[in-house]
GUFIPA-903847 format. One record per atom (N, C-alpha, C): x negated, y negated, z; residue in one letter. Coordinates in steps of 0.02 Angstrom, whole numbers, padded with zeros to 5 digits, always signed. Atoms other than C-alpha are relative to their C-alpha. Layout:
# GUFIPA-903847
XYZA;...
END
This chain:
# GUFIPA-903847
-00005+00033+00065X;-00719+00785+00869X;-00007-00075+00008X;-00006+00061-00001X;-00772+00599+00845X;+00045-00045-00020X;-00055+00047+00021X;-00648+00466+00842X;-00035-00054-00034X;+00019+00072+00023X;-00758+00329+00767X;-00045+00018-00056X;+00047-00011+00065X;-00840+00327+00599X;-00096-00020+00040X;+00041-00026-00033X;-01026+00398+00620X;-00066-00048-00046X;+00037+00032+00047X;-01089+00277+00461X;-00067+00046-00031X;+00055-00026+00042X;-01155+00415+00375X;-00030-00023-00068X;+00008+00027+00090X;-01137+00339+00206X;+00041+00055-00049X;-00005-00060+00054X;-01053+00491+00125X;+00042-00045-00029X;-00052+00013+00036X;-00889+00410+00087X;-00029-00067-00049X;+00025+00064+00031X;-01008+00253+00012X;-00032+00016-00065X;+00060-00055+00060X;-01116+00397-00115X;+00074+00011-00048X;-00053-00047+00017X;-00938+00457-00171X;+00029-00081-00048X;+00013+00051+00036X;-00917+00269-00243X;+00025-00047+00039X;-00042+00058-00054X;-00853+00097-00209X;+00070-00010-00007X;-00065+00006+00009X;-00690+00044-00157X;+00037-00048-00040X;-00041+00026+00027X;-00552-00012-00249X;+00032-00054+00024X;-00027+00072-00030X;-00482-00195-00223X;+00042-00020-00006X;-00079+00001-00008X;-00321-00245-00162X;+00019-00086+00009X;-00029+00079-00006X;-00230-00440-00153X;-00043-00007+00063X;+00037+00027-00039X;-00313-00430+00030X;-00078-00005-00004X;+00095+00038-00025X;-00497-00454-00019X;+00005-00017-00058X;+00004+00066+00047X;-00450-00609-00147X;-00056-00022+00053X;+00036+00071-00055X;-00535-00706+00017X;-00065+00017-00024X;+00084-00031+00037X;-00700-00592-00032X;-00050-00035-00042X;+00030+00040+00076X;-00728-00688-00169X;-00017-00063+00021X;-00001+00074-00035X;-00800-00840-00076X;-00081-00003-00029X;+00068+00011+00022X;-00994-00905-00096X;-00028+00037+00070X;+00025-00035-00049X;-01117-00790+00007X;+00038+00061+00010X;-00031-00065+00007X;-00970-00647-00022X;-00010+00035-00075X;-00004-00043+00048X;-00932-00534-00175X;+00030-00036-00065X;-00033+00022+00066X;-00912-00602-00370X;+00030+00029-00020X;-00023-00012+00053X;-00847-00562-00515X;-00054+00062-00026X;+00049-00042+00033X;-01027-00482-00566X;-00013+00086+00065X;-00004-00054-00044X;-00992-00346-00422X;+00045+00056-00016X;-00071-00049+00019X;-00825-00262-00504X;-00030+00015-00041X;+00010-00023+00053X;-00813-00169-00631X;+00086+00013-00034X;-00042-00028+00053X;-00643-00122-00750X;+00009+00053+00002X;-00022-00072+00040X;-00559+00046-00729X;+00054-00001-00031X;-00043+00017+00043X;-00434+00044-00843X;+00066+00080+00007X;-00049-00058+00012X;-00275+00156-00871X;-00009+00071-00032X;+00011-00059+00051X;-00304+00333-00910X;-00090+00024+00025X;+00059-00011-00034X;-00507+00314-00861X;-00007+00068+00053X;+00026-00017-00059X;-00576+00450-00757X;-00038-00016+00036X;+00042+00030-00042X;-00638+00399-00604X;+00022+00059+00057X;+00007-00046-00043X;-00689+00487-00442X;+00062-00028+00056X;-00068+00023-00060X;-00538+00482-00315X;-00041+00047+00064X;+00045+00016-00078X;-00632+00466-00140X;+00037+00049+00052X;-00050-00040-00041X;-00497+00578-00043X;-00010+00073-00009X;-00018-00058+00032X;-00471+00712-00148X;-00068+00030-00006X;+00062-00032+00011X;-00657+00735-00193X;-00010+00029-00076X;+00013-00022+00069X;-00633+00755-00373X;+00019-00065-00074X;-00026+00061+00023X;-00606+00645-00529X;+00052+00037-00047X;-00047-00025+00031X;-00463+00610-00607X;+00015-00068-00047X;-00016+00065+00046X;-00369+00493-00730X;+00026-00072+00031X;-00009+00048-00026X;-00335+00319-00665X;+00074-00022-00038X;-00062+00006+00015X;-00133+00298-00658X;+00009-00081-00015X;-00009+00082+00011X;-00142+00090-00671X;-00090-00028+00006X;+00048+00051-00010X;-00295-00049-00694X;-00024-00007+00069X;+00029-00009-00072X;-00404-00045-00543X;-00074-00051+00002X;+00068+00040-00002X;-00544-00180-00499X;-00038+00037+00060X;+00045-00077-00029X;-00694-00059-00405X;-00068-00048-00005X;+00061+00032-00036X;-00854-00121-00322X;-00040+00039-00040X;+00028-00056+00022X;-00982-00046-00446X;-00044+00029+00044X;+00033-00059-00021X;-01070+00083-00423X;-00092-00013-00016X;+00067+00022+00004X;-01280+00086-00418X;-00033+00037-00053X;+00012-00039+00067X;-01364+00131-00589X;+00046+00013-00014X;-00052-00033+00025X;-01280+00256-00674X;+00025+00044+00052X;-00016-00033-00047X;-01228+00346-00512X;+00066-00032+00031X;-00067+00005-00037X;-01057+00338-00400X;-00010-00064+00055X;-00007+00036-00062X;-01130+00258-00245X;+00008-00072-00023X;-00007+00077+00008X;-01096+00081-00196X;-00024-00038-00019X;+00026+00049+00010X;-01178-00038-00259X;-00048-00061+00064X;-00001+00044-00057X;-01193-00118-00077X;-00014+00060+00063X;+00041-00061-00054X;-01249+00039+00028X;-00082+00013-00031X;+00077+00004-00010X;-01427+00033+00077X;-00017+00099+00032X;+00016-00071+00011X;-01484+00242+00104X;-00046+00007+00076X;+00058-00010-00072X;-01633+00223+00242X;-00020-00070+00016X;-00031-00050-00050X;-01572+00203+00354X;+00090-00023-00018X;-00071+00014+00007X;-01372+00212+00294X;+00014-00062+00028X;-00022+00065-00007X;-01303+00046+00298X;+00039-00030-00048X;-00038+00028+00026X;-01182-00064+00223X;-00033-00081+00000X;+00032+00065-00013X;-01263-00233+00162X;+00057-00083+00003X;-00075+00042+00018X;-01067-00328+00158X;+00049+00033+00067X;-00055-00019-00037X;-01008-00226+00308X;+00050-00029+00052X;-00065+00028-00034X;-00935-00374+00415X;+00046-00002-00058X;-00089+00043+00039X;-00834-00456+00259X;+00014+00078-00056X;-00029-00040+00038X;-00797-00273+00186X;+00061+00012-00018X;-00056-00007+00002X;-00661-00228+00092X;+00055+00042+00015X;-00026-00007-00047X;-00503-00172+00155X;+00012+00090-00011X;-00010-00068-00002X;-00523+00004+00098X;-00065+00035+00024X;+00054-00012-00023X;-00674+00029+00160X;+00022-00010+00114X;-00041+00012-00087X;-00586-00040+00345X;+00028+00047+00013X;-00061-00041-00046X;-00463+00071+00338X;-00026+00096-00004X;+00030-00079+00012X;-00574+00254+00264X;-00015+00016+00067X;+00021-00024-00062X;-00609+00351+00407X;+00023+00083-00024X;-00034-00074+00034X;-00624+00548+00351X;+00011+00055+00033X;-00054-00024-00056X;-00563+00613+00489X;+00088-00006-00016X;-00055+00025-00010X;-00401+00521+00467X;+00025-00030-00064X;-00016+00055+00084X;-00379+00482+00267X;+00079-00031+00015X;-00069+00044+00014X;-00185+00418+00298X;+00007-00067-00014X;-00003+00081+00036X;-00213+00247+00307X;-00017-00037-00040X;+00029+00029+00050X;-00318+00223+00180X;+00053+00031-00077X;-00038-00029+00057X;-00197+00345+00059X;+00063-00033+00010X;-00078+00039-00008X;-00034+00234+00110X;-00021-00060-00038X;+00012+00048+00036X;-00123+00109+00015X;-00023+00000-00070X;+00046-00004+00066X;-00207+00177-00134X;+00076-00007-00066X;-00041+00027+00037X;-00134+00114-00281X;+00057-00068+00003X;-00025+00035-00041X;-00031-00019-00193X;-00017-00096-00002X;+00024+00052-00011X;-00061-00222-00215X;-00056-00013-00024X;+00065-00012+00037X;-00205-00197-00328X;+00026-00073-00015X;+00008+00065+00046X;-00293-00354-00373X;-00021-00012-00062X;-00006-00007+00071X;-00269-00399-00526X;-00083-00036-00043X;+00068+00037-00002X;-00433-00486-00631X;+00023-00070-00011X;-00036+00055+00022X;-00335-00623-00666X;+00001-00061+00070X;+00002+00066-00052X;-00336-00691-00487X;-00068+00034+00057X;+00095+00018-00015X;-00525-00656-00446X;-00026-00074-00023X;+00009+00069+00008X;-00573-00843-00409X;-00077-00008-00045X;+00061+00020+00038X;-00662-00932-00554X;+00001+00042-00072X;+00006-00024+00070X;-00614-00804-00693X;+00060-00048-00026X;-00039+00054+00040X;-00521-00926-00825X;+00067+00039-00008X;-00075-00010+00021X;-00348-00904-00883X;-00024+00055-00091X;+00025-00020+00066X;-00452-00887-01047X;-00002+00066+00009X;+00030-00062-00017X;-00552-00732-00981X;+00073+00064-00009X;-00048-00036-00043X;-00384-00667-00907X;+00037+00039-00058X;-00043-00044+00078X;-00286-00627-01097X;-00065+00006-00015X;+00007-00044+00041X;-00443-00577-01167X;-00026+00071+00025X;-00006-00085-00003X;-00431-00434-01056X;+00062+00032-00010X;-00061-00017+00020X;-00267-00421-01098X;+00001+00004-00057X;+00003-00013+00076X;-00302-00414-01270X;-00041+00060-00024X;+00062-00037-00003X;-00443-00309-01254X;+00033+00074+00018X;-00014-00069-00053X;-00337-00166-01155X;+00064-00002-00076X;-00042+00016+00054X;-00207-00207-01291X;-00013+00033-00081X;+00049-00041+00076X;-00319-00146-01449X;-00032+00053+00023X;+00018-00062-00007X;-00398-00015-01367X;+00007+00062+00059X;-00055-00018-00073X;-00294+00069-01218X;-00058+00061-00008X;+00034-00070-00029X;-00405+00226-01150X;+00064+00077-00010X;-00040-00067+00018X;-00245+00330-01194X;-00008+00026-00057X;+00017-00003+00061X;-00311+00320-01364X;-00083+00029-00003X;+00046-00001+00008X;-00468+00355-01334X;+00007+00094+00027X;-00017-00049-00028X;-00409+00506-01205X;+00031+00066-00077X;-00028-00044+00038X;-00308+00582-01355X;-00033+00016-00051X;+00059-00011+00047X;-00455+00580-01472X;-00036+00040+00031X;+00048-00043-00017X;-00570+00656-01354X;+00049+00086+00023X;-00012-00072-00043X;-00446+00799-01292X;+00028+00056-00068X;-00004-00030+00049X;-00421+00855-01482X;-00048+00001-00045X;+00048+00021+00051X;-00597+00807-01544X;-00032+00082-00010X;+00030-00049+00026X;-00683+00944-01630X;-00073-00004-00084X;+00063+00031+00045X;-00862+00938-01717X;+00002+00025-00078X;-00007-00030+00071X;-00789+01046-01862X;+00044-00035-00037X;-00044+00062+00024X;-00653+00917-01891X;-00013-00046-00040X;+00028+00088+00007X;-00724+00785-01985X;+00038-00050-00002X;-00051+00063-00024X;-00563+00689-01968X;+00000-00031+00039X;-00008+00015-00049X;-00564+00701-01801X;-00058-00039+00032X;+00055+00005-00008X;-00744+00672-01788X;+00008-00085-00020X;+00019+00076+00028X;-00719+00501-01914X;+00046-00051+00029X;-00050+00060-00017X;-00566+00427-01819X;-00057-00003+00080X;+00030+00031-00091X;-00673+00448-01639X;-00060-00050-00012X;+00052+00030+00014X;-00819+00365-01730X;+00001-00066-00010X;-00007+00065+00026X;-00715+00219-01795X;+00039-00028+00071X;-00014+00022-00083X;-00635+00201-01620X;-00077-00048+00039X;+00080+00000-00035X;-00812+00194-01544X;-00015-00057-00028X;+00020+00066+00030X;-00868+00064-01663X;+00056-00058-00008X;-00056+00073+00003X;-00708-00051-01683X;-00011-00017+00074X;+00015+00030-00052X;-00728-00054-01494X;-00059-00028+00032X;+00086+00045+00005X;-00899-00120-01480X;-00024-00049-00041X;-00011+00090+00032X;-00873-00258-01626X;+00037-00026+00056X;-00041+00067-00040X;-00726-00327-01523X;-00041-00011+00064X;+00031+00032-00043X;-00851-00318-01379X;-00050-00036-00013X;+00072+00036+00032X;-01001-00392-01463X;+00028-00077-00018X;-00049+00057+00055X;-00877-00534-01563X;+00015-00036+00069X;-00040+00028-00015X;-00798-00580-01402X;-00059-00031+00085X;+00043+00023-00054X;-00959-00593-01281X;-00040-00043-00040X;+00041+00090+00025X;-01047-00718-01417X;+00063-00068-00005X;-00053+00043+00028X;-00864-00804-01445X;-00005-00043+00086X;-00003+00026-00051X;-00871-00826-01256X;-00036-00006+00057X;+00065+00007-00015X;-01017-00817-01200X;-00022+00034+00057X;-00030-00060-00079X;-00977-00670-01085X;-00095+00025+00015X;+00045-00027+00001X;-01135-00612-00980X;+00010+00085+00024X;-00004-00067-00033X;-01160-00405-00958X;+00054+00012+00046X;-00050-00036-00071X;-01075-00400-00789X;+00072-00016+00012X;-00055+00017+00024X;-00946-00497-00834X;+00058+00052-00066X;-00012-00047+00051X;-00906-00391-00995X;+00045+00054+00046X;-00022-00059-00032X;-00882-00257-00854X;+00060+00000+00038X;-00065+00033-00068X;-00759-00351-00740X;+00048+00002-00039X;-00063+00014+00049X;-00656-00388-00903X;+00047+00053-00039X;-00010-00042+00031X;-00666-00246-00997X;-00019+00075+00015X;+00030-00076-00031X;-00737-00091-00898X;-00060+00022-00053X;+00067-00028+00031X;-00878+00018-00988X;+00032+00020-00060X;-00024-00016+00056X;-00889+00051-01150X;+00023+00074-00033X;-00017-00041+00010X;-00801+00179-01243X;-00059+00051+00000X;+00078-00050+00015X;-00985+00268-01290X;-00002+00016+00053X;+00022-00035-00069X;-01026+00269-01118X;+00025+00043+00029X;-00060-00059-00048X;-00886+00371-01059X;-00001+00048-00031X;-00021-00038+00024X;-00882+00467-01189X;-00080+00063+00002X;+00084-00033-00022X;-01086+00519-01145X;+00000+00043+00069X;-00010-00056-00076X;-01016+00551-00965X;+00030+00057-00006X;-00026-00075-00006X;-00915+00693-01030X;-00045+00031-00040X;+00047-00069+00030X;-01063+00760-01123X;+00012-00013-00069X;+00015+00009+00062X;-01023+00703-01285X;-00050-00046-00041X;+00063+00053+00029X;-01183+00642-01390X;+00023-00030-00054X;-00003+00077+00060X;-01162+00474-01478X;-00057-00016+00019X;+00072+00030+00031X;-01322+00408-01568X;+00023-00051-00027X;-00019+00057+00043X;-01340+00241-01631X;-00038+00027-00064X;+00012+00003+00065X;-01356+00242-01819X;-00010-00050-00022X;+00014+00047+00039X;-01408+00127-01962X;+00068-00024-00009X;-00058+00024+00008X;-01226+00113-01991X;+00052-00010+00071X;-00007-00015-00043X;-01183+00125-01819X;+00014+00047+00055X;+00020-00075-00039X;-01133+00241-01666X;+00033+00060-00042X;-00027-00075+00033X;-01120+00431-01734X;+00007+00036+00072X;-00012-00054-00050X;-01084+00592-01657X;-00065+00037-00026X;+00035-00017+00005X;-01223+00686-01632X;+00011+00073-00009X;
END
């Protein structure tokens, strides 16, 4: 059995890692921005790297995105497997080894960095993701989708006005501040639509805006 990681890339396809107080330093010039994270938020499903399955995200988590619309890293190169950040990688990525998940699971969840002290995001930025998580918490969104029903039309018109109140306050608050895309993502994670497409539910944009399809 090999003792030393074989750099297949699997654990890199499966997505990127989650960022902890020790890779603040990361965030230097020639290392990893702001436009590299992404926002999982409370409640979010996301893929848990151990386990091999996804699940709901117990606290706020800043996460190396992922490439396209797919899991892998953002920063894994394919042919020939490679890591294009693998000296200054971060520290869950140091410690994975899947042989030996312990040291990396004694940490998960643990010292999470917050977005607030990712160097260079404002104080500003910082409440209006706190405002942002504040008006539209994913537990709300969770309890809409796990009682939604297309025969409902209640249920159907409160997930619709969800969907759209949360995409004014993102539209309103990236011309107010002049937020670009990737930023949006760091602050606020993906949008409700989007997630709600990953479980298979079709939202169309409309004349009046997004519907259920």
């Amino acid at each position: 059995m090999s003792e030393t990681c074989r750099r297949c890339g699997e654990c890199c396809r499966r997505g990127g890692p989650v960022l902890h107080l020790a890779d603040c330093a990361l965030f230097a010039p020639g290392g990893l921005s702001a436009s590299d994270v992404v926002m999982i938020r409370p409640g979010e499903p996301v893929l848990d790297p151990v386990a091999g399955q996804v699940i709901r995200a117990e606290s706020a988590m800043l996460k190396i995105r992922g490439r396209g619309r797919g899991w892998t890293c953002c920063f894994f190169s394919d042919d020939p497997p490679a890591c294009r950040i693998h000296a200054k990688r971060p520290l869950e990525c140091r410690l994975l080894f899947c042989r030996d998940p312990g040291p990396l699971t004694a940490i998960i969840g643990r010292d999470l960095l917050p977005v607030s002290q990712i160097p260079g995001i404002s104080a500003e930025f910082a409440e209006l993701a706190v405002s942002f998580e504040r008006y539209f918490p994913f537990a709300t969104f969770n309890r809409l989708t796990d009682s939604l029903s297309l025969k409902d039309i209640a249920a159907r018109n409160a997930f619709e006005e969800l969907l759209n109140g949360e995409l004014r306050f993102r539209l309103q608050a990236c011309r107010r501040h002049n937020l670009s895309p990737d930023l949006e993502l760091a602050l606020m994670g993906r949008p409700f639509f989007l997630s709600a497409r990953a479980m298979g539910i079709r939202v169309v944009e409309a004349p009046l805006g997004l519907r259920l399809a």
